[in-house]
GUDRENVO-973051 format. One record per residue (C-alpha): residue number from 1; residue in one letter; x, y, z. Coordinates in steps of 0.25 Angstrom, whole numbers. Layout:
N
+-----+------+-------+-------+-------+
: seq : type :     X :     Y :     Z :
+-----+------+-------+-------+-------+
: NUM :    A :     X :     Y :     Z :
...
+-----+------+-------+-------+-------+
//
This chain:
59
+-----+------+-------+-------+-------+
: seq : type :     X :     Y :     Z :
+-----+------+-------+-------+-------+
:   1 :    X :    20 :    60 :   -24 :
:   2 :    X :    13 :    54 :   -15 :
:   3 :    X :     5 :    46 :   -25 :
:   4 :    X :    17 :    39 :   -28 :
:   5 :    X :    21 :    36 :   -14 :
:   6 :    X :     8 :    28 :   -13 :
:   7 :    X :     9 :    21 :   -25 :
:   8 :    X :    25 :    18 :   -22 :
:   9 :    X :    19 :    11 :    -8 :
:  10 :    X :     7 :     5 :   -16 :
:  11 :    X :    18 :    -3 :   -25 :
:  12 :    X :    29 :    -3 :   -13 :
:  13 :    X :    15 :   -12 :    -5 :
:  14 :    X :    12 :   -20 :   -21 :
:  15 :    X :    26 :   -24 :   -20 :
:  16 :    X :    26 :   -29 :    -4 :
:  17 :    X :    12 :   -36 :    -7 :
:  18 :    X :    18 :   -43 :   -16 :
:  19 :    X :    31 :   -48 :   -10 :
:  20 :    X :    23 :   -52 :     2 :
:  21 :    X :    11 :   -59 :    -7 :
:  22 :    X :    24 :   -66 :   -13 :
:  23 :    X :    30 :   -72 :     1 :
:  24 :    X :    28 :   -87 :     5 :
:  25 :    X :    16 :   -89 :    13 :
:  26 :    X :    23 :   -90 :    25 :
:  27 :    X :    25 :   -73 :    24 :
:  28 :    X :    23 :   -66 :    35 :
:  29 :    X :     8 :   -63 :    42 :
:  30 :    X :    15 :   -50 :    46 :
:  31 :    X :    20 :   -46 :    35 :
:  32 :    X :     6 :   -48 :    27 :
:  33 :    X :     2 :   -40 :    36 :
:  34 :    X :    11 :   -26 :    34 :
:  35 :    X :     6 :   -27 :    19 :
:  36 :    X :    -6 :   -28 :    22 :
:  37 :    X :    -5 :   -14 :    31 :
:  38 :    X :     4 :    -9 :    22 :
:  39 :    X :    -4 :   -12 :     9 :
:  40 :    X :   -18 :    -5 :    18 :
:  41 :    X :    -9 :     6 :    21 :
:  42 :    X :    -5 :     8 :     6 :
:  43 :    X :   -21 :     9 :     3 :
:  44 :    X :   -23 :    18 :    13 :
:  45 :    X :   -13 :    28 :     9 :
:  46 :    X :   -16 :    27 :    -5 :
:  47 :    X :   -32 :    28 :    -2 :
:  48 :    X :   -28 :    39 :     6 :
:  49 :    X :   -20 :    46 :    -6 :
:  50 :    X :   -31 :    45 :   -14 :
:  51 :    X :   -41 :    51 :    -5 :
:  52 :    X :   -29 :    63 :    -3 :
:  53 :    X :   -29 :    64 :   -20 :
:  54 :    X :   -45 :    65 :   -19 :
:  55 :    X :   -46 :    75 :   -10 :
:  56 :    X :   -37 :    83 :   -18 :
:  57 :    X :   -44 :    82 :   -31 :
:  58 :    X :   -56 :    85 :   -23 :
:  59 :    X :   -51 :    98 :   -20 :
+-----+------+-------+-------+-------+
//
């Protein structure tokens, strides 16, 4: 389940990358910005999903 939840929020993030890549250039700085910390964020979890499925195999 929760796999799926990060690979919904992986495409939710794909989808606002692109919207905002798609704006005029006068789109705002701010706004570049919140994707930019939501597309770390996105990374993090799913690096931290994958060390979670790691250590679970490990075991």
């Amino acid at each position: 389940m929760r796999k799926e939840q990060i690979g919904e929020l992986r495409q939710l993030v794909q989808v606002l990358g692109r919207t905002i890549q798609s704006q005029s250039v006068s789109s705002n700085n701010e706004t570049k910005a919140l994707f930019e910390v939501v597309t770390d964020y996105t990374y993090a979890l799913d690096t931290l999903d994958n060390y979670d499925y790691y250590l679970k195999i490990m075991r």
